[in-house]
C-alpha positions in Angstrom: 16.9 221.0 55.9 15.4 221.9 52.3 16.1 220.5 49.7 16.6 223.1 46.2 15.6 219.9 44.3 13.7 222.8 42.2 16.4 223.3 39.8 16.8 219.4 39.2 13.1 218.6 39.0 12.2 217.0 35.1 9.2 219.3 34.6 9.4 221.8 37.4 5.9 221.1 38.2 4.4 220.5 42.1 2.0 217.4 40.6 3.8 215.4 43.3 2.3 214.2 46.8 4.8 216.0 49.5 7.5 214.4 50.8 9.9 214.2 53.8 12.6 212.1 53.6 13.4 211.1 57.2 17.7 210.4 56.4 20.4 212.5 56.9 22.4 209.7 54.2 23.4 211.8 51.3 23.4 208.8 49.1 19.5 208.6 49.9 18.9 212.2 49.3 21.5 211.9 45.9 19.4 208.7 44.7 16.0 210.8 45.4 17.2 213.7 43.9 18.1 212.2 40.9 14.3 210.9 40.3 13.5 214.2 40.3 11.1 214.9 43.2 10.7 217.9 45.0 11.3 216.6 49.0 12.5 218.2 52.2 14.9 216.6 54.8 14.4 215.7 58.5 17.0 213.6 60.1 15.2 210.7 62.2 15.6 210.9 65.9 14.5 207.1 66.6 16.3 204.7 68.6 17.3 201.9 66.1 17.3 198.3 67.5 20.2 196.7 66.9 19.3 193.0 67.9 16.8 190.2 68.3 15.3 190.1 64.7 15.7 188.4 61.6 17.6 190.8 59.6 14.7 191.3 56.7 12.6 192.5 60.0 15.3 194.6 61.7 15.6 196.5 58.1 12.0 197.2 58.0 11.2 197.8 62.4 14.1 200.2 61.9 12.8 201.8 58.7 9.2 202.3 60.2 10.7 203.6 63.5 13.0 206.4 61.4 9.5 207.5 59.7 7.2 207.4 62.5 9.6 209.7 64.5 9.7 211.8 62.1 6.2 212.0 61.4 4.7 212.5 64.8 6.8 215.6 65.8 7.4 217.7 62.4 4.6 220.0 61.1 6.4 219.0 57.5 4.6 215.8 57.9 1.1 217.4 57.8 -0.3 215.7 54.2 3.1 214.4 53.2 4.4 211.4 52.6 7.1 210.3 55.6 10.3 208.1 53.9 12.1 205.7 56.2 15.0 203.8 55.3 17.5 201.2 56.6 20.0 199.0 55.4 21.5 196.0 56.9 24.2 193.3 55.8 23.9 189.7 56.4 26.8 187.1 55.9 25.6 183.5 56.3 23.4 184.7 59.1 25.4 187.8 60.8 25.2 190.8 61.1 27.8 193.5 59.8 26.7 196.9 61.0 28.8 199.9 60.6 32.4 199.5 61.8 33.7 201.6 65.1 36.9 200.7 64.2 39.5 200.8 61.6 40.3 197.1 62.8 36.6 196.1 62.9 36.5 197.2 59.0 39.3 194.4 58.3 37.2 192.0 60.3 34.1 193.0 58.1 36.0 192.2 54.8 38.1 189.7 55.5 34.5 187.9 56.4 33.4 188.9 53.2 36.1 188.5 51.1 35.6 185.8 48.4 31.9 184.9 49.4 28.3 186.3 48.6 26.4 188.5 51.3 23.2 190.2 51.2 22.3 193.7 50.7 18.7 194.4 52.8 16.7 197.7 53.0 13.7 198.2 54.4 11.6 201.1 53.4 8.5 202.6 55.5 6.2 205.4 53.4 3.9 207.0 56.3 1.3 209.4 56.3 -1.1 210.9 59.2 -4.8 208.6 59.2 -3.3 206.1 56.5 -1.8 202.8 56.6 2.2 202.1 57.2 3.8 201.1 53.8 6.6 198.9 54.2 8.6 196.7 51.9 12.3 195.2 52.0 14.4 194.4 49.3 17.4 192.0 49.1 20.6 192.1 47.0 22.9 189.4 46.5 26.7 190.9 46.2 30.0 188.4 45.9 33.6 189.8 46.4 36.0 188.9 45.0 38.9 187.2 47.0 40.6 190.1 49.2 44.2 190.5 49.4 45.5 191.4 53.1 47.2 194.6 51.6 44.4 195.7 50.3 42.0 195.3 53.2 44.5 196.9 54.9 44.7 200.1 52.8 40.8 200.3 52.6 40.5 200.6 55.9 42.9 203.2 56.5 40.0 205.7 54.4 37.4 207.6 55.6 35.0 205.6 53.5 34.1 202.4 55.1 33.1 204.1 58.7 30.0 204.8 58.2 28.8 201.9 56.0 27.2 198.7 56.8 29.3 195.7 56.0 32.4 198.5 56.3 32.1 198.9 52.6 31.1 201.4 50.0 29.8 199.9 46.1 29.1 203.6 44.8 32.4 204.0 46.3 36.2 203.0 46.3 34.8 199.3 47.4 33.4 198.9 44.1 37.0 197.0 43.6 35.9 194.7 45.8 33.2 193.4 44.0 32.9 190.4 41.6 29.0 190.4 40.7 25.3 191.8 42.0 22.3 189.9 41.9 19.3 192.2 42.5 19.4 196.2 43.1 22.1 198.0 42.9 20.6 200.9 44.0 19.7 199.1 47.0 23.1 198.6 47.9 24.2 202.6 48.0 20.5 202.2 50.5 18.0 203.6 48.9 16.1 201.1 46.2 14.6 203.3 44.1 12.3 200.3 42.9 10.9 199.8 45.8 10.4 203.6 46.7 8.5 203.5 43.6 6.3 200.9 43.6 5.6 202.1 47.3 4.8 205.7 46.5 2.1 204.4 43.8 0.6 202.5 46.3 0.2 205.2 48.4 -1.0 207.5 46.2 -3.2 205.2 43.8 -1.3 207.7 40.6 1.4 206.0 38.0 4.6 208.5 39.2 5.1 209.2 35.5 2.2 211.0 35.3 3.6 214.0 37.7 6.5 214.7 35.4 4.6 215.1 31.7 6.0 218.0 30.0 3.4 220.8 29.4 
């Protein structure tokens, strides 16, 4: 998959380093987009682990798995930049990965209704002969206390399926919530912050500097 990020690039200049974005989540390819960087697609083949890590390691040992997939079997990855990303949701300790069930969504928000849960994503940058990049970042989000109705009605949309935590904030479960402390972007799973920071890192330029107008 390419992306025709051409016609929504700033300067419509090629300054950047390559990059290959290894998520088929449109909300990560909406929130890179929107920086402006020109970027192809390749949806990660890894196996994720599911279990027996502290979430802020799970996040990032899933993030680098998604990238180094990615990065050892596509020719797209010769000189570019690999992006892994994963997103987790922890309530006092547990878990809430993405519901199979329209029934497992009302568990997940009933659990999360009237309390404060964390938002983690960790990020991989990978390139052939260089160092793994990693970083996670962690959002606080409260709800708001829940009403059985409408747990009930939430769960009967499309939305929450395919979310961790069962929820959506860019979404129709931004009624759910009551404050964020932190990212927001790293809530919708891709902290743009964090890609940032990363991507000077790796390439030792200020991003800026690839989008000056002529």
């Amino acid at each position: 998959m390419i992306d025709d990020s051409e016609k929504s690039n700033k300067s419509n200049n090629l300054k950047q380093p390559p990059l290959l974005l290894a998520s088929g989540s449109p909300r990560r390819h909406s929130l890179l987009k929107s920086l402006g960087f020109l970027f192809h697609v390749e949806v990660s083949g890894a196996e994720e682990k599911e279990t027996g890590l502290a979430p802020n390691d799970l996040a990032l040992a899933n993030a680098e798995l998604k990238a180094k997939e990615v990065l050892e079997r596509s020719v797209r990855a010769n000189n570019a930049w690999v992006i892994g990303a994963d997103t987790v949701v922890c309530l006092d300790g547990e878990l809430l990965g993405k519901p199979t069930s329209r029934e497992e969504v009302q568990t997940h928000l009933k659990k999360l209704s009237g309390k404060t849960h964390q938002v983690i994503t960790g990020m991989a940058l990978l390139s052939r002969g260089k160092a793994p990049l990693l970083e996670a970042t962690t959002t606080s989000v409260r709800f708001r206390k829940l009403s059985a109705e409408e747990i009930a009605a939430y769960s009967k949309t499309a939305e929450p399926m395919d979310k961790a935590g069962s929820y959506a904030i860019q979404g129709l479960g931004a009624l759910f919530v009551e404050s964020v402390e932190g990212s927001y972007t790293n809530v919708v799973g891709f902290p743009v912050e964090t890609f940032l920071r990363l991507l000077q890192r790796a390439t030792g330029e200020h991003p800026f500097s690839w989008f000056e107008l002529p």
